[in-house]
MDAnalysis code that builds the backbone (N, CA, C; Angstrom):
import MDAnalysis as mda
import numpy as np

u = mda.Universe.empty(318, n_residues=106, atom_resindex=np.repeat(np.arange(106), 3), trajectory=True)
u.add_TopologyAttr("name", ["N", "CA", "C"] * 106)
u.add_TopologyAttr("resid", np.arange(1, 107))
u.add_TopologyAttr("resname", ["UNK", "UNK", "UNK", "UNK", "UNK", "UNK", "UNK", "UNK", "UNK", "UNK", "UNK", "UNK", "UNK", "UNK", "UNK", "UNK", "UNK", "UNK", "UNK", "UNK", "UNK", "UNK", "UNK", "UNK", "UNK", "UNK", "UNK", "UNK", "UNK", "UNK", "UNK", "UNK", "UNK", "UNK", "UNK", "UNK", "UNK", "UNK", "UNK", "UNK", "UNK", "UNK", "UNK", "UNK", "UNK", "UNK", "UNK", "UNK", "UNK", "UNK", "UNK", "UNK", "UNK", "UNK", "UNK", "UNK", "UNK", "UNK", "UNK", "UNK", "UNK", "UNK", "UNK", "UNK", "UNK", "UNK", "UNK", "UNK", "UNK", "UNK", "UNK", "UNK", "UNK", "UNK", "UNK", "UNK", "UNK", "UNK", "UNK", "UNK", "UNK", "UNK", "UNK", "UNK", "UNK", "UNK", "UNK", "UNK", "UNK", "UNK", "UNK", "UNK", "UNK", "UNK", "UNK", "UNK", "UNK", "UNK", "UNK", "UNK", "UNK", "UNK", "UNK", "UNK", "UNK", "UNK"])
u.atoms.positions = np.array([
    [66.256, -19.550, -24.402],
    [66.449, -18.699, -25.555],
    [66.605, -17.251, -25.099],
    [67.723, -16.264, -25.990],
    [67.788, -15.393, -25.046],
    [66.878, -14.268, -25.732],
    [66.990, -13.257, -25.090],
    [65.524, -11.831, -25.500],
    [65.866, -11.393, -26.706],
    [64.798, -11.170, -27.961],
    [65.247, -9.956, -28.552],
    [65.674, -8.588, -27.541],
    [66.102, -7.727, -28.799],
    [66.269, -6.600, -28.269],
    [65.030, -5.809, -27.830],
    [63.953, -6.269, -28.601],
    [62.695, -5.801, -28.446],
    [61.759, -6.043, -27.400],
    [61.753, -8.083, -27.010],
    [62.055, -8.047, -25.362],
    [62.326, -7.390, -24.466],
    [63.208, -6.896, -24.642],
    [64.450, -6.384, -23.583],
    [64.043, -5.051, -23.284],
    [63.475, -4.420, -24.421],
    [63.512, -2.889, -24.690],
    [61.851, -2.768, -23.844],
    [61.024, -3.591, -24.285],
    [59.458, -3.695, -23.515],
    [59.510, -4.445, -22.339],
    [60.315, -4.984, -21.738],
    [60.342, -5.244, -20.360],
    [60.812, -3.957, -19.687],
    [61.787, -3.095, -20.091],
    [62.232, -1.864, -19.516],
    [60.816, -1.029, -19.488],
    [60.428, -0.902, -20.355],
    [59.617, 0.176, -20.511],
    [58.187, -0.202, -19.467],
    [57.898, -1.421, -19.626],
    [56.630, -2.270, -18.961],
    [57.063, -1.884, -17.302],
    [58.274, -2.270, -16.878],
    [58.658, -1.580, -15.939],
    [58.063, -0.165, -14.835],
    [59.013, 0.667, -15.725],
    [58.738, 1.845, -15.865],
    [57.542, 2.580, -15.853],
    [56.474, 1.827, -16.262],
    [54.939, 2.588, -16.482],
    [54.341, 1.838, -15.022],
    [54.730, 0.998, -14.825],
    [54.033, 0.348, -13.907],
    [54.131, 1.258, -12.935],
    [55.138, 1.897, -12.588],
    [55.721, 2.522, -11.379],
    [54.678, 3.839, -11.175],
    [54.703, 4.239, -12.828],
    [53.934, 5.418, -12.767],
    [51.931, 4.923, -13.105],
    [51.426, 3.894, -12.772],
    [50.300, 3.562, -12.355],
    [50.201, 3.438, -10.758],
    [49.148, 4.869, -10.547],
    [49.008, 4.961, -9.195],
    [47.909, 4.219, -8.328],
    [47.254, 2.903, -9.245],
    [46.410, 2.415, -9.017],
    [46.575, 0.919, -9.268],
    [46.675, 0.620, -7.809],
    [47.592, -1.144, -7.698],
    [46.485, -1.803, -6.628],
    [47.055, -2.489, -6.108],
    [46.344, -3.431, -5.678],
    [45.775, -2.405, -4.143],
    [47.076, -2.109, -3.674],
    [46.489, -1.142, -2.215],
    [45.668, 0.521, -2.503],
    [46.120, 0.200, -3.522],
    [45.103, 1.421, -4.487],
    [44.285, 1.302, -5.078],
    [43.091, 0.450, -5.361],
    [42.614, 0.607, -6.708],
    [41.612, 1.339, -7.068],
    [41.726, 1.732, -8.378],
    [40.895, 3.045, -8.775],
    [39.225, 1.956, -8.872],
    [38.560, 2.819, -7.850],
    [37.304, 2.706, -7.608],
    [36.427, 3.356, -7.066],
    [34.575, 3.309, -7.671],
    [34.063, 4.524, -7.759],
    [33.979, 5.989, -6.224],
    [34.594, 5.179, -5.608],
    [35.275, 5.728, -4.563],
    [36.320, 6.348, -3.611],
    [37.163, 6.310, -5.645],
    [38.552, 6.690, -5.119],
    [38.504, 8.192, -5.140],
    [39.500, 8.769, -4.508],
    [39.604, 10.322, -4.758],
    [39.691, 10.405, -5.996],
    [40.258, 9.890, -6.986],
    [40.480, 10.728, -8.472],
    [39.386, 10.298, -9.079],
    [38.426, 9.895, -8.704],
    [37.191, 9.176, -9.431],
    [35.958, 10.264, -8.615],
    [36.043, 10.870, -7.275],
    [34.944, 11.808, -7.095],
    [35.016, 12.780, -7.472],
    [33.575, 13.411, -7.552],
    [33.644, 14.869, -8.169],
    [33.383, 15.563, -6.061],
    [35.033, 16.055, -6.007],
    [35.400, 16.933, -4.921],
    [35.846, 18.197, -5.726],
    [35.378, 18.739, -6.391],
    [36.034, 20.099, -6.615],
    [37.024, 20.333, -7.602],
    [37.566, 19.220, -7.996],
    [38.760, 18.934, -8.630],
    [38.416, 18.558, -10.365],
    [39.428, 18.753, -11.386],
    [38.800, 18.546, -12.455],
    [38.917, 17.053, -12.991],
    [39.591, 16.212, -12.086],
    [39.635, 14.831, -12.455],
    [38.013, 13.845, -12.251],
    [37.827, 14.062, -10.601],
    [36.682, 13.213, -10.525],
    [35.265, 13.486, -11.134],
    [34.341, 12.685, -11.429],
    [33.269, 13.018, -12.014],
    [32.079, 12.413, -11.232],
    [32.188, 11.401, -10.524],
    [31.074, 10.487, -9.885],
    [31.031, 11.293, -8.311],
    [30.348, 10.526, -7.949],
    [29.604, 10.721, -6.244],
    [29.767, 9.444, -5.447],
    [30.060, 8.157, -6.078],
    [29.931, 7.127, -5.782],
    [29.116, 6.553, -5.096],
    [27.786, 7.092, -5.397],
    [26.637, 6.741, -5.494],
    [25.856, 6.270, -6.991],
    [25.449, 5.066, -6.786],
    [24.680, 4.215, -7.983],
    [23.868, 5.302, -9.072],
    [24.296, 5.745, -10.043],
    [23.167, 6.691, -10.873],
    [23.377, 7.991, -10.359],
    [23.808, 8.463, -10.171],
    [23.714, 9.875, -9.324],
    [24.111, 10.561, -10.459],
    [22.956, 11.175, -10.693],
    [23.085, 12.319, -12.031],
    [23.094, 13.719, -11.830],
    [23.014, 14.048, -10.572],
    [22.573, 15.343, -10.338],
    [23.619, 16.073, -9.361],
    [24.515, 15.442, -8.723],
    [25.002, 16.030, -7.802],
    [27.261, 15.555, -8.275],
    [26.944, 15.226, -9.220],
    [28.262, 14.751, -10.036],
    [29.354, 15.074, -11.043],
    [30.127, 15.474, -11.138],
    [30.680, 16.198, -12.164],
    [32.291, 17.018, -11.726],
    [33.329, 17.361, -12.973],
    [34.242, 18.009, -12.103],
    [33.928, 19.240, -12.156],
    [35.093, 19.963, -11.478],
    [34.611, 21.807, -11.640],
    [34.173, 22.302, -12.691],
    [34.722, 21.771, -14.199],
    [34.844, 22.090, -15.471],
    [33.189, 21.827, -15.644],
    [32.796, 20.554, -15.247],
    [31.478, 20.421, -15.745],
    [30.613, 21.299, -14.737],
    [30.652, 21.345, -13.502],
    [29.992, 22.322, -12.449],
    [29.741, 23.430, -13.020],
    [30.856, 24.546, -13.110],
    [31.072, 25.810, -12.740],
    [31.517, 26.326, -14.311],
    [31.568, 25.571, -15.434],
    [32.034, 25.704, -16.796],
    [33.201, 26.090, -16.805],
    [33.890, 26.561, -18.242],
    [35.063, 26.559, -18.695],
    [35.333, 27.509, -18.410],
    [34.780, 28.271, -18.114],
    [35.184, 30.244, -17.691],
    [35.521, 30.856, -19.489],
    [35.232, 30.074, -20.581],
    [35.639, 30.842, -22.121],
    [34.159, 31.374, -22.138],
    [33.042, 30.628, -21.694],
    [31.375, 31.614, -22.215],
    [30.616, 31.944, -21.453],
    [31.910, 32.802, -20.502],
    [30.737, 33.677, -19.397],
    [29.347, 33.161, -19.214],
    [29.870, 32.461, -18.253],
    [28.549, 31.538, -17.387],
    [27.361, 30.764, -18.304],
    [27.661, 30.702, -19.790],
    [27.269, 29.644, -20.491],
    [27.595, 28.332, -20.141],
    [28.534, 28.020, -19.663],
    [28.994, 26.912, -19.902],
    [28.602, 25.803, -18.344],
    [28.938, 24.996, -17.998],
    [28.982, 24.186, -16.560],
    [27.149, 24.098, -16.441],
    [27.071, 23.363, -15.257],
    [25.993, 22.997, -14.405],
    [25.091, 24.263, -14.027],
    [25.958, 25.082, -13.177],
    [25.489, 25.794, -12.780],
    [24.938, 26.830, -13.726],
    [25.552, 27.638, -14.665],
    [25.328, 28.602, -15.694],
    [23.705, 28.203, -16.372],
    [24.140, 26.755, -16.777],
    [23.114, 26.085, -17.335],
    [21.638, 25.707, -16.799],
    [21.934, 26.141, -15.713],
    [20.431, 25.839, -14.887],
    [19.998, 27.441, -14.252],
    [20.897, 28.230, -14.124],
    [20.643, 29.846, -14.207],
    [19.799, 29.952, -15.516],
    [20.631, 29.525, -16.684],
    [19.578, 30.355, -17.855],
    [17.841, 29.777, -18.095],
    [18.183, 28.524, -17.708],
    [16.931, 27.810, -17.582],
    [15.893, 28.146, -16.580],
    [16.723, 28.533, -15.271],
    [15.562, 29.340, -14.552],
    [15.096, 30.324, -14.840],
    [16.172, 31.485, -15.371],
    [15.249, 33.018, -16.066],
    [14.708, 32.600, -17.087],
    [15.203, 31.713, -18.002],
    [13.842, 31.576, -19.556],
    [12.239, 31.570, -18.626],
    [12.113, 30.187, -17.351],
    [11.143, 29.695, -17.343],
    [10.509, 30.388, -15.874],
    [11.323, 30.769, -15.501],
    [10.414, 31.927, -14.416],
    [10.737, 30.770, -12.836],
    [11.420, 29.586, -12.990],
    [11.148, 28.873, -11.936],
    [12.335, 28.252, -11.513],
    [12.393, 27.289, -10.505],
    [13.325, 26.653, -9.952],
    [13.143, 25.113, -11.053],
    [12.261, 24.938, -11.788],
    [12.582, 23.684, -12.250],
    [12.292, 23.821, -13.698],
    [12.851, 23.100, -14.675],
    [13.073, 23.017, -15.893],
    [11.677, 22.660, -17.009],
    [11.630, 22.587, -18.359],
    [10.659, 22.887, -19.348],
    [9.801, 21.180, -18.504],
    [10.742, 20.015, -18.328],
    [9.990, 19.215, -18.418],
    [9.463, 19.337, -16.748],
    [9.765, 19.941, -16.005],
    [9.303, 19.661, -14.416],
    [10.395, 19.185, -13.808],
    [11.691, 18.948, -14.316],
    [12.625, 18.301, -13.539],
    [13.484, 19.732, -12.522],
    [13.796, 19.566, -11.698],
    [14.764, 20.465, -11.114],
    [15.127, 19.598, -9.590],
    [15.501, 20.556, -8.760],
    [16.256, 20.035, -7.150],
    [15.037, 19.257, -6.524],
    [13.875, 19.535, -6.574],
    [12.956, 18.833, -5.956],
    [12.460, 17.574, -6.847],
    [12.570, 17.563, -7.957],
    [12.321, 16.177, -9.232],
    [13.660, 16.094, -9.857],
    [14.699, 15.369, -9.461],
    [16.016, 14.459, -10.566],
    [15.611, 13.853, -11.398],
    [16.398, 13.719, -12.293],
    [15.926, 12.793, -13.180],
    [15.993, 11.543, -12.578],
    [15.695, 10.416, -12.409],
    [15.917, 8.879, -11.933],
    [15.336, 7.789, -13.050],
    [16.002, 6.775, -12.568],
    [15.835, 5.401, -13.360],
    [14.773, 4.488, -12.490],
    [13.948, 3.785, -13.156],
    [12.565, 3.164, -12.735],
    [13.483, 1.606, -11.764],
    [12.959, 1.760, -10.990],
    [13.342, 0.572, -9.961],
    [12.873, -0.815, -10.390],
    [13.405, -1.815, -10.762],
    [13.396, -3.172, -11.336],
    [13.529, -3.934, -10.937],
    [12.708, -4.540, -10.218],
    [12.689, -5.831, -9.129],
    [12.753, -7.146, -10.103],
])
C-alpha cells in the first residue's frame, strides 16, 4: 500500500531531526556527558556524582543571572546568608563543612 502524503511528509521530517539529535548510540546523553555537567557552562547541571547537591549547577544557577546584583545564583545566596548570620554556615548548621545529605539505606 502506498504512503499517505502524511507518511511521506513524517518520514522526511523524522529524518531530519534525527540528524540533529546529538545523542545516539556513540553518544549517549549520560550523567556524564559534557552537556549534562555543571563545567561552567549554562547547559550542564549535575557532577555526576550520586546526590551531589552542593557542588552542581550551571553558571546561571552558580554565579546568578547578573539582573539582581548578586541576589541571585549560589554564590550571592550564600554571601547574604553569611553576613545575616555572622558565619560560614547557614540558620540550620548546614554550610561547606555540613551538606545537606541523604540517610544511607542498607
Amino acid at each position: 500500500m502506498a504512503k499517505t502524503k502524511l507518511e511521506i511528509a513524517a518520514d522526511e521530517a523524522r529524518a531530519e531531526n534525527l540528524i540533529k539529535n546529538e545523542y545516539q548510540e556513540n553518544n549517549p546523553y549520560e550523567d556524564t556527558h559534557r552537556d549534562a555537567l555543571s563545567d561552567g557552562d549554562e547547559k550542564g547541571k549535575g557532577t555526576g556524582i550520586y546526590l551531589d547537591t552542593t557542588d552542581g549547577g550551571s553558571s546561571v544557577d552558580i554565579n546568578g543571572n547578573g539582573k539582581h546584583s548578586g541576589k541571585s545564583g549560589r554564590k550571592g545566596n550564600i554571601a547574604i546568608n553569611e553576613s545575616k548570620n555572622g558565619s560560614t554556615e547557614g540558620v540550620n548548621g548546614y554550610g561547606p563543612d555540613k551538606p545537606y545529605t541523604t540517610p544511607i539505606i542498607d
